[in-house]
N, C-alpha and C positions, 0 to 999 in steps of 0.2 A: 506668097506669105499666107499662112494658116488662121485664120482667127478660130482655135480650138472651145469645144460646148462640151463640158462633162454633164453626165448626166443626162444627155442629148436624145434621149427614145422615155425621158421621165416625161412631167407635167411640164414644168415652167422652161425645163430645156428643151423641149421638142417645139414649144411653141416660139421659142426664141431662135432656136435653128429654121423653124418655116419663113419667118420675118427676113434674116440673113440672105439665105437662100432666095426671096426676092429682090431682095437689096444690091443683088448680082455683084455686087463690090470686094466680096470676099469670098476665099474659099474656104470652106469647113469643112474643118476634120469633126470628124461626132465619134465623143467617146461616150462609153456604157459600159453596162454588164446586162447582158441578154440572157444568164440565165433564166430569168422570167420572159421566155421568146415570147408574147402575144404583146410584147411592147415594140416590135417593128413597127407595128400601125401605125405609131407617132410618126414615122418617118419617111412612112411610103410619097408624099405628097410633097416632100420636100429634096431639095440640091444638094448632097454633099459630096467633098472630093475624095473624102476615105473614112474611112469606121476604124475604128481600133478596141478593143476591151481594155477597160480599166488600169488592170496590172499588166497588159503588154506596151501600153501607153506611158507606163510610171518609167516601163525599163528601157524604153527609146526614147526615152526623153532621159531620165539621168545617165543613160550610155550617149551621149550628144546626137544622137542622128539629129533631134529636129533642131538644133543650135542654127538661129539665124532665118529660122524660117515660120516661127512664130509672131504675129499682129500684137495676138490678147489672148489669153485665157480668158472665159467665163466658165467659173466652176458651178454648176448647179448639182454636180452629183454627193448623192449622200443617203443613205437610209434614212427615211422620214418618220419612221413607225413611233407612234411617241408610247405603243403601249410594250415598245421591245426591251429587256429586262439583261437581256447578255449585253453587259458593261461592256467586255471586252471587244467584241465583235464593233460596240458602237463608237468605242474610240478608235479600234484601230482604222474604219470606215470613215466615219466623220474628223477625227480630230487629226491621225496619224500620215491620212493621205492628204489631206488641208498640207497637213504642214511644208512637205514634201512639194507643193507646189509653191508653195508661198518660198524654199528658202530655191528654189529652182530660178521662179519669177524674180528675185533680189539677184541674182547672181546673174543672170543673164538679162536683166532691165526690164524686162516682158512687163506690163500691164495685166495685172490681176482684178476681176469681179465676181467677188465668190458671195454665195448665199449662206447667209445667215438667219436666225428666225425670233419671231417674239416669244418663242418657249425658254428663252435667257431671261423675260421676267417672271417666268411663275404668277404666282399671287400677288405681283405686285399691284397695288392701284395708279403707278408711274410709270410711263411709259414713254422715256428718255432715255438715250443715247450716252446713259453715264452709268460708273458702276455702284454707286445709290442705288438703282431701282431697279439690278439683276441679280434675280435668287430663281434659279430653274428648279422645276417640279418633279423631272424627271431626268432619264441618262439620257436622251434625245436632247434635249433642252442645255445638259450640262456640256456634253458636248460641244453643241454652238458656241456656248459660254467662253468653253477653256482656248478654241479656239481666234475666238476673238481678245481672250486677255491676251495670247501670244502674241496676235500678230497688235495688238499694241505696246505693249514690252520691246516690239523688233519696230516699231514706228520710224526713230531719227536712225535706221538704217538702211529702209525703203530706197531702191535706187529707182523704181517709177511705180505709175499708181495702183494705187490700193485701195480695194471700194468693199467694203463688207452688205448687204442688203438683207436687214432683217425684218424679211415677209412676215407678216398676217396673216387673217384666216385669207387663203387665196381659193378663187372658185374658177374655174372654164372649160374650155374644150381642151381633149387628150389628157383628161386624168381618168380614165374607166379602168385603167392596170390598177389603179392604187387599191381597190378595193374600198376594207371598210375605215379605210385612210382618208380617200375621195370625200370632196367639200359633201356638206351639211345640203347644198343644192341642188348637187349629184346624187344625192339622195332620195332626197324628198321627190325630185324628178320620177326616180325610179320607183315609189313605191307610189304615188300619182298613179302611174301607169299598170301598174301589176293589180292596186289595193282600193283606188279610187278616192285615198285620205292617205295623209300624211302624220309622222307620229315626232311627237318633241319630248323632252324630259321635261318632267315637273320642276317646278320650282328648289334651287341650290341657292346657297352662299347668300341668302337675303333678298333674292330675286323669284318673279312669281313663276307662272307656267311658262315655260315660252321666250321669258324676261333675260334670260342673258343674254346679254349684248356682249360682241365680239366687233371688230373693224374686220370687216368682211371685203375687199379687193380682189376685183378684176385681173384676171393673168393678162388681160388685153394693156394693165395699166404697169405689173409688173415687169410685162419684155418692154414696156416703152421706158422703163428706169431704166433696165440696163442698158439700152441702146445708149438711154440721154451720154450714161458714163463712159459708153465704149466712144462716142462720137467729144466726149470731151475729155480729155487726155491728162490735165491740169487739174483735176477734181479727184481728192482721195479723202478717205474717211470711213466713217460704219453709218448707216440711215437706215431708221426704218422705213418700211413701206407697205402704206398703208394710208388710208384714205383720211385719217383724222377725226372718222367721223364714225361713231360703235354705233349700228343696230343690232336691234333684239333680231334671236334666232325664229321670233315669229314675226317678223318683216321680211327673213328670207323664205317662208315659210308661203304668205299668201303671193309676195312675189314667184314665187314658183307654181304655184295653183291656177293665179289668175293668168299666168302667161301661158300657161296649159288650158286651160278656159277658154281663153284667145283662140288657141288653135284648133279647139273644139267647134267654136260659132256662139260661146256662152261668152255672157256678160261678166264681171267679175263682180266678187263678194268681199265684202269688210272682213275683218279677223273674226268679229263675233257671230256673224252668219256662217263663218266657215266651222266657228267651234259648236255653236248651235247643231248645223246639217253633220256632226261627225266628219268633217273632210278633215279638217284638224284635231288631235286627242294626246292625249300626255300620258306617257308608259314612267315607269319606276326608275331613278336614275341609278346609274350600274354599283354595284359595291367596290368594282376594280379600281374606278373613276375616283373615289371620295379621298379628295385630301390634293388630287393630280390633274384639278381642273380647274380653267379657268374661267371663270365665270364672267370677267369683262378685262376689255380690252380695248384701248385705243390708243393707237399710235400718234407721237409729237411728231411730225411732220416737219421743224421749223429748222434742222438742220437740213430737211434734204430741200425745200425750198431757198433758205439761205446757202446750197451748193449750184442754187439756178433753175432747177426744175420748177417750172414755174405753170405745168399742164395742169389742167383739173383730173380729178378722179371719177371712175362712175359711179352713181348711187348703187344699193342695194335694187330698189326698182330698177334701174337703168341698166344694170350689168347682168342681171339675173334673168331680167326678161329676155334682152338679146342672147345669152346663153341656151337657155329654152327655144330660142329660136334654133340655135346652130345643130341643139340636142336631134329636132325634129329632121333638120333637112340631114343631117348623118343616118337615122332611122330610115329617112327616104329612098337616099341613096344605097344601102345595105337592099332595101328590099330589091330598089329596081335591077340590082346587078344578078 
């Protein structure tokens, strides 16, 4: 039996396919689409029993080859780009291949964990699990949307579980494909290292320099959700995920400095010695952005604790630094090879 990973060579599914792959319990099939090839790397270090691309995947599975030999689907694949403008392309990507699994999963009983994301609230300042307090900002966003109104619509038809997971700002190891997609962490990491300072937007939306706060989560905390749902069979719904808990983008800011600091042999600095010595500075926030950004964010958490997850989250300190740690020993190992 196949416990199939779409999206399996992205961010949150390469890091959920290396977990598995330890987990020795299952086989994975890892689907993707490789045209972007420099996304193997997610996968080099991990177990799988077959790869398939996306649309050859769609068409052996609705032609039945895998009937019967499917565990679970975990869907994480999807264009992430929230600054992508082709409707078309993002529904038929996100919403139109969603579905397809979703009435495949119903018809054949398979257990569905597809990813979902908090860009289904837009501007809201609510951030619950109800359609009150989803108005998306963008076609990335709306996409998520339509496809979680469906598969609530198709709810009393479900013939086994159905788990929606809608991610936060997520930061870790194996997102450097994404580009200028890659967390706020991956960033600041990288311009650390190149520029010696780090750069944030000024103050938006009633918040100072620095001042938006986003709920920023661990990919270490994200594959440990979807494990929890792949290991609990009886648990179906839509949860976000996400720590509960919004820091400012200048908490992930020294968190990333000072744990580069660390690695240096240097002490670390407050936010205002960092703003003081120029390590921190605040550039012009983009004209693209205005109107299509969220400026905070925190996720209710009280459904997916009420479905039993009952683990803690990392902080901003706590995930970013160990992050910065993983960032180094990757740099390490690149060079020694």
């Amino acid at each position: 039996m196949y416990i199939i990973v779409t999206g399996a060579a992205g961010f949150i599914g390469s890091n959920i396919v290396k977990v598995l792959s330890e987990r020795a319990e299952y086989d994975v099939l890892a689907v993707d689409d490789l045209q972007q090839g420099d996304k193997f790397s997610n996968l080099v270090d991990c177990d799988v029993a077959d790869y398939m691309e996306k649309d050859e995947f769609l068409r052996e599975l609705n032609g039945g080859a895998l009937d019967g030999e499917i565990a679970a689907i975990l869907h994480q694949g999807a264009c992430s780009d929230t600054t992508e403008t082709d409707g078309r392309y993002m529904m038929q990507n996100n919403y139109r291949y969603s579905r397809e699994l979703f009435e495949y999963c119903v018809s054949e009983e398979v257990p569905l964990i597809y990813a979902s994301s908090a860009a289904v609230y837009g501007a809201s300042k609510r951030f619950r699990e109800d359609r009150a307090s989803e108005a998306p900002l963008n076609v990335y966003g709306y996409s998520k949307f339509l496809f979680d109104q469906y598969v609530r619509h198709q709810w009393v038809d479900r013939s086994a579980q159905i788990v929606g997971l809608r991610y936060f700002n997520v930061y870790g190891v194996r997102e450097q494909h994404k580009g200028r997609m890659a967390s706020v962490a991956f960033h600041f990491f990288n311009q650390y290292q190149a520029q010696g300072k780090v750069k944030l937007f000024v103050g938006t939306g009633g918040y100072g320099n620095g001042q938006q706060v986003r709920d920023f989560v661990s990919v270490e905390d994200a594959v440990q959700v979807n494990l929890y749902f792949l290991d609990h069979p009886g648990e179906s719904g839509i949860f976000n995920v996400g720590t509960g808990a919004a820091q400012s983008f200048n908490d992930v800011a020294v968190a990333t400095v000072n744990a580069c600091r660390l690695h240096e042999g240097h002490d670390p600095l407050a936010l205002e010695d960092l703003q003081r010595n120029g390590i921190i500075e605040y550039i012009n926030f983009p004209p693209e952005l205005e109107g299509k950004y969220q400026s905070y964010t925190q996720a209710d958490i009280s459904a997916l604790r009420s479905a039993g997850y009952a683990e803690p989250f990392l902080t901003v300190e706590e995930g970013v630094t160990r992050y910065v740690g993983q960032l180094y020993e990757r740099r390490s190992a690149r060079y020694q090879v």
